[in-house]
PLY file of the C-alpha trace (Angstrom):
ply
format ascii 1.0
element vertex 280
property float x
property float y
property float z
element edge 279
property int vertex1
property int vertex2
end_header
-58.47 61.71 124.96
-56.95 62.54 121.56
-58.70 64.11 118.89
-59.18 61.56 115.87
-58.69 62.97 112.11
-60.09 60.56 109.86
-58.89 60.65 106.27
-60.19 58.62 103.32
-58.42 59.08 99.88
-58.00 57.85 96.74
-54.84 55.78 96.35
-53.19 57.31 94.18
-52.50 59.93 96.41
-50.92 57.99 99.57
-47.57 59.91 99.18
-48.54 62.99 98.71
-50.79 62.56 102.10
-47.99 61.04 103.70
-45.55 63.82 103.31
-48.34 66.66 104.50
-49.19 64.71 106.94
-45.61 64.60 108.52
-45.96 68.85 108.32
-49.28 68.41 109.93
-48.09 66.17 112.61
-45.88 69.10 113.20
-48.40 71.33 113.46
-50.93 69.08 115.85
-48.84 66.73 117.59
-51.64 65.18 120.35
-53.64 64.16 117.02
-54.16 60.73 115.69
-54.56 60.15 112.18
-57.00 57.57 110.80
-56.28 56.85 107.14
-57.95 55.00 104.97
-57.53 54.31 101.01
-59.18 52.70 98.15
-60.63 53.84 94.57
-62.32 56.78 94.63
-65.93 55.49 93.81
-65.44 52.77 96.63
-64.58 55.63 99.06
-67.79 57.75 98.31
-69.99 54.25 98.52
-67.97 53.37 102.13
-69.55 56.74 102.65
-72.86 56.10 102.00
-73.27 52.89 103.89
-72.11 54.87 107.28
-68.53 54.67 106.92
-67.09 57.95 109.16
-64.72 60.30 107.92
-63.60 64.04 108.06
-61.27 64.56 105.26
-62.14 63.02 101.67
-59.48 63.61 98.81
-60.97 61.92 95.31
-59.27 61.27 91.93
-62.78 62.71 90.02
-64.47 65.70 91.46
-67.30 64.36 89.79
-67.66 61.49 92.28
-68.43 63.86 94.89
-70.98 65.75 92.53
-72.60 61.96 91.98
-72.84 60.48 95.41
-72.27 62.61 98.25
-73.66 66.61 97.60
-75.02 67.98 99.40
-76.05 65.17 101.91
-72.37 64.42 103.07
-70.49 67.17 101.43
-70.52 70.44 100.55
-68.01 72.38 98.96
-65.35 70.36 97.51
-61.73 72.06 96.05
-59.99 70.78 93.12
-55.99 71.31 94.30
-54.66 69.59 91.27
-54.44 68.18 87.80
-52.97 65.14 86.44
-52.86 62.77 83.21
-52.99 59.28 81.80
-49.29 57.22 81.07
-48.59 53.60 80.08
-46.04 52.60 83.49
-43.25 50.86 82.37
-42.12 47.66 84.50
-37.62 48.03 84.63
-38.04 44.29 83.81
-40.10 44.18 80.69
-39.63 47.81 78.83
-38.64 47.59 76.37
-37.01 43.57 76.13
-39.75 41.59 76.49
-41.89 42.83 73.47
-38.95 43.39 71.23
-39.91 46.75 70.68
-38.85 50.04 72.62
-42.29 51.64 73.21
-43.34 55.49 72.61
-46.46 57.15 72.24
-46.99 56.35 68.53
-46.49 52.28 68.21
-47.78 51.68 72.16
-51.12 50.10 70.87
-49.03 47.18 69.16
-46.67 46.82 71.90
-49.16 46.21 74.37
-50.78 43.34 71.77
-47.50 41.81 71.21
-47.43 38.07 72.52
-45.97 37.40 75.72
-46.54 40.78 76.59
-48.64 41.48 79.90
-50.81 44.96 80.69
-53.14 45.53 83.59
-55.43 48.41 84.42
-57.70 49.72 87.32
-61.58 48.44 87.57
-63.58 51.34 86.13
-66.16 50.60 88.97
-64.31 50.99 91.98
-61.58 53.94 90.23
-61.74 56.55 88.33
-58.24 55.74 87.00
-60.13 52.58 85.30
-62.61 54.70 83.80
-60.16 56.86 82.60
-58.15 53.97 80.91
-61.05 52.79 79.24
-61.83 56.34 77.69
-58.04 56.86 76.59
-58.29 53.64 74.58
-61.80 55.06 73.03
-59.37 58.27 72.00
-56.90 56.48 71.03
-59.14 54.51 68.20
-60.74 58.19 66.80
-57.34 59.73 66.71
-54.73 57.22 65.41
-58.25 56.21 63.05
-58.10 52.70 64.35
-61.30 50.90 64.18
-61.69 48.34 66.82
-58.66 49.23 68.87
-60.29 49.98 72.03
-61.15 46.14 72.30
-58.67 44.78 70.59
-57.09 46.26 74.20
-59.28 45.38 76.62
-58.78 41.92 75.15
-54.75 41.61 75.69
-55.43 44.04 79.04
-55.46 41.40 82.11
-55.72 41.42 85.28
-58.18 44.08 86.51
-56.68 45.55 89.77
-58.86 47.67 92.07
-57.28 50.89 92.11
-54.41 52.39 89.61
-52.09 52.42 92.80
-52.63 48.53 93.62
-50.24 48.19 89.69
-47.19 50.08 90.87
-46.31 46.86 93.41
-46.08 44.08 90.13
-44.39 47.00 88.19
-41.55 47.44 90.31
-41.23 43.54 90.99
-41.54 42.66 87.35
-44.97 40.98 87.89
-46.56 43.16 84.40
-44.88 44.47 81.76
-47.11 47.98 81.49
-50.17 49.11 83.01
-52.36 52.44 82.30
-51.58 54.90 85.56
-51.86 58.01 86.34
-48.36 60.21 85.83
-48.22 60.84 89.27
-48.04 57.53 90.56
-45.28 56.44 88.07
-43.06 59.38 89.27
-43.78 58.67 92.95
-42.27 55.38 92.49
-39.65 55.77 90.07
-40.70 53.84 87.21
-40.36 54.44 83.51
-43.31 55.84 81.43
-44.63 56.31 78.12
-46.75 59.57 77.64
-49.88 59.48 75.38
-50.71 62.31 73.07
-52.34 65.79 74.41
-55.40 64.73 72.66
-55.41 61.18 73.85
-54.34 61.22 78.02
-57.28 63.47 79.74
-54.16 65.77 81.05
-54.89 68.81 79.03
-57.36 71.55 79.63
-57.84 72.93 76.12
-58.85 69.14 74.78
-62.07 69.14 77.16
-64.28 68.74 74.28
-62.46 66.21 72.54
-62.76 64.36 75.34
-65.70 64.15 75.75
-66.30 62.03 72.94
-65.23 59.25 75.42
-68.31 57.73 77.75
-67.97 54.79 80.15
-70.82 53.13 81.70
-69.79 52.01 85.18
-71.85 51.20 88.54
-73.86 53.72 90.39
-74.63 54.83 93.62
-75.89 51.05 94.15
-74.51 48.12 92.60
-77.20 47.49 91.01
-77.22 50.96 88.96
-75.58 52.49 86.21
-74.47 56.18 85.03
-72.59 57.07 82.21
-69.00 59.05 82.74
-67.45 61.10 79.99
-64.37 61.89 79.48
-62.51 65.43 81.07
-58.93 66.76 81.92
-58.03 64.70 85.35
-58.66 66.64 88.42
-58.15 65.65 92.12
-60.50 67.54 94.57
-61.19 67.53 98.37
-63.67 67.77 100.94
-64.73 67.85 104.53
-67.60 65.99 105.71
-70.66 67.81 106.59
-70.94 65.61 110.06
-66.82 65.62 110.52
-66.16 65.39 114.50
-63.19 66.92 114.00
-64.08 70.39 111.86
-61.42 72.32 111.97
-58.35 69.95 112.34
-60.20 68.73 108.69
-60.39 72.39 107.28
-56.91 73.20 108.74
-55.40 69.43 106.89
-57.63 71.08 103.40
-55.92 74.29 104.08
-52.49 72.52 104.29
-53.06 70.53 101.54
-54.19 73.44 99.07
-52.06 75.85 100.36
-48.17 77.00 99.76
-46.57 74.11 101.69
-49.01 71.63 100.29
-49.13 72.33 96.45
-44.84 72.28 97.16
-45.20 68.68 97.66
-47.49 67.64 95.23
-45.16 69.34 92.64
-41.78 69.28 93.83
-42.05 65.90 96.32
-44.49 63.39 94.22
-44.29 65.42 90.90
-47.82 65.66 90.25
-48.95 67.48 86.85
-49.61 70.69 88.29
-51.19 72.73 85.25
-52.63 75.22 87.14
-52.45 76.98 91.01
-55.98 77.93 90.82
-58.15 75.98 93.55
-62.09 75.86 91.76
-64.58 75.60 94.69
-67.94 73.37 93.78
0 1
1 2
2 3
3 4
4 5
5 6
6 7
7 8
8 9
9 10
10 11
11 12
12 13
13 14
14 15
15 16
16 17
17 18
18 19
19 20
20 21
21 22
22 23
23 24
24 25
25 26
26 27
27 28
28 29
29 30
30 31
31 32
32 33
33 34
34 35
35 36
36 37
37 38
38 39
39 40
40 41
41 42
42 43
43 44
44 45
45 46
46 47
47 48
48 49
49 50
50 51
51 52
52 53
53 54
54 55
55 56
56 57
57 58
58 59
59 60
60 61
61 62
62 63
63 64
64 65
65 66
66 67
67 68
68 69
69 70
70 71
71 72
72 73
73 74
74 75
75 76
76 77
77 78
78 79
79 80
80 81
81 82
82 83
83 84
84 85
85 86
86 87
87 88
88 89
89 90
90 91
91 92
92 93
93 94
94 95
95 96
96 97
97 98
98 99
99 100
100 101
101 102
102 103
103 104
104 105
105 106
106 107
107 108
108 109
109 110
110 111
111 112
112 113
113 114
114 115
115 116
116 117
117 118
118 119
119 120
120 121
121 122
122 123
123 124
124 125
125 126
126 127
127 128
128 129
129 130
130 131
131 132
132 133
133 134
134 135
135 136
136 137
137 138
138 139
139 140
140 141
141 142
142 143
143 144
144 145
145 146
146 147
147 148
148 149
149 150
150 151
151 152
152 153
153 154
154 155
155 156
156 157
157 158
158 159
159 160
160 161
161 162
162 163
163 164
164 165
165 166
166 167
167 168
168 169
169 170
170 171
171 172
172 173
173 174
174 175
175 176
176 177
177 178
178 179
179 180
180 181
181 182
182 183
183 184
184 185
185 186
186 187
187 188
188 189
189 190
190 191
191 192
192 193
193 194
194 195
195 196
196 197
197 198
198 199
199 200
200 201
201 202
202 203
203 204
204 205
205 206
206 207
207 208
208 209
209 210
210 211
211 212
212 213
213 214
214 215
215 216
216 217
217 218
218 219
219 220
220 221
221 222
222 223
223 224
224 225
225 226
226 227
227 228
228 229
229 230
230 231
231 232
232 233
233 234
234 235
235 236
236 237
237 238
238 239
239 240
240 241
241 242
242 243
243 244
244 245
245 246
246 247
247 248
248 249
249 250
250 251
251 252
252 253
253 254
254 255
255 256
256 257
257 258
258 259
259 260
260 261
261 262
262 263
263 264
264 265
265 266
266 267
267 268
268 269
269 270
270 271
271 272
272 273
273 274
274 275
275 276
276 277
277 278
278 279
């Protein structure tokens, strides 16, 4: 019988896992691979009601911090950085508004009439989260009052994950939608990059950041936590009661190693500030 390696990952990184999964194919052909993808706080609650996996790869190391250590998880590797951007839909950048877009006039862009922007459910991704945190930024540091829902009311639909907006992007179904960098170079489409101080990409802003707190669903539905705001990391981990141990650590190993940090730079162009893996 074939041995089973059973992956569950955020979706913003489905092309990145792709593409080291064709070199680990390679590596272990009599293996089948069990993927699975959704937002990363809907992966670690899949978790908790029983859901089997080996592999977990999260948009938030916090997430695993939150729900599964050290019950499900144990040491968990952060193997890369990213940021927030306003994806651009070929269709409706810049015509439909009237306006070419940049990272100072965005805000009224986005408000203009006729104008349609989406973003991720803060519940089920962290990419949601993140949005809503960006906006909270943005209103301290442009010294807006009231823009953070003055966006949240022209910001419609919610999708479930950042990754589920690239589709209507590329088929002209939204104008713009708040994504991750990443996901808007993996597929090609135009973007709009927020200031250092405003997009949770950089580092040395931590503390600015944090001036940004979301309340959002807990381990149950039925509770809350609060989530502040911190440079974008993506982490990993293997599951405590993985059947397959070491075709997980050897995938981990691929994925945080030379080959592995080649694709998530070169291949999907993630925002790779730093080679340093941080173990938790």
């Amino acid at each position: 019988m074939k041995a089973i390696l059973r992956i569950m990952h955020a979706g913003a990184l489905r092309r990145p896992v792709g593409d080291c999964l064709e070199i680990f194919r390679r590596r272990f052909p009599g293996v089948r691979i069990d993927l699975s993808a959704a937002g990363s706080r809907e992966c670690a609650r899949r978790i908790l009601t029983g859901e089997p996996f080996d592999v977990l790869l999260l948009a938030d190391p916090a997430v695993f911090s939150e729900f599964l250590v050290p019950d499900h998880v144990g040491d968990h590797f952060v193997f890369t950085t990213d940021q927030i951007v306003i994806g651009c839909s070929r269709y409706g950048h810049p015509y439909r508004s009237g306006r070419e877009i940049d990272g100072q006039n965005w805000m009224d862009v986005l408000a203009a009439e006729g104008v349609s922007t989406a973003r991720s459910d803060e519940h089920l991704d962290p990419c949601g989260y993140r949005t809503l945190m960006v906006w909270q930024l943005a209103e301290d540091f442009y010294h807006r009052p009231g823009l953070a829902a003055e966006l949240e009311r022209h910001c419609r639909p919610i999708y479930a994950k950042s990754i589920d907006l690239v589709g209507p992007l590329l088929e002209g179904g939204l104008d713009y939608a708040f994504i991750c960098a990443s996901e808007a170079r993996q597929f090609g489409l135009p973007y709009v990059v927020l200031p250092a101080m405003v997009n949770l990409g950089h580092p040395a802003h931590a503390g600015y950041y944090r001036r940004a707190a979301v309340t959002v669903t807990g381990r149950s539905l039925s509770d809350t936590t609060v989530v502040r705001g911190a440079p974008i990391k993506f982490a990993a981990g293997v599951s405590r009661r993985a059947e397959a141990p070491d075709l997980a650590e050897a995938f981990v190993d691929l994925l945080t190693g030379e080959e592995g940090q080649r694709v998530l730079e070169v291949k999907t162009a993630f925002c790779l500030l730093t080679f340093l893996l941080f173990r938790y």
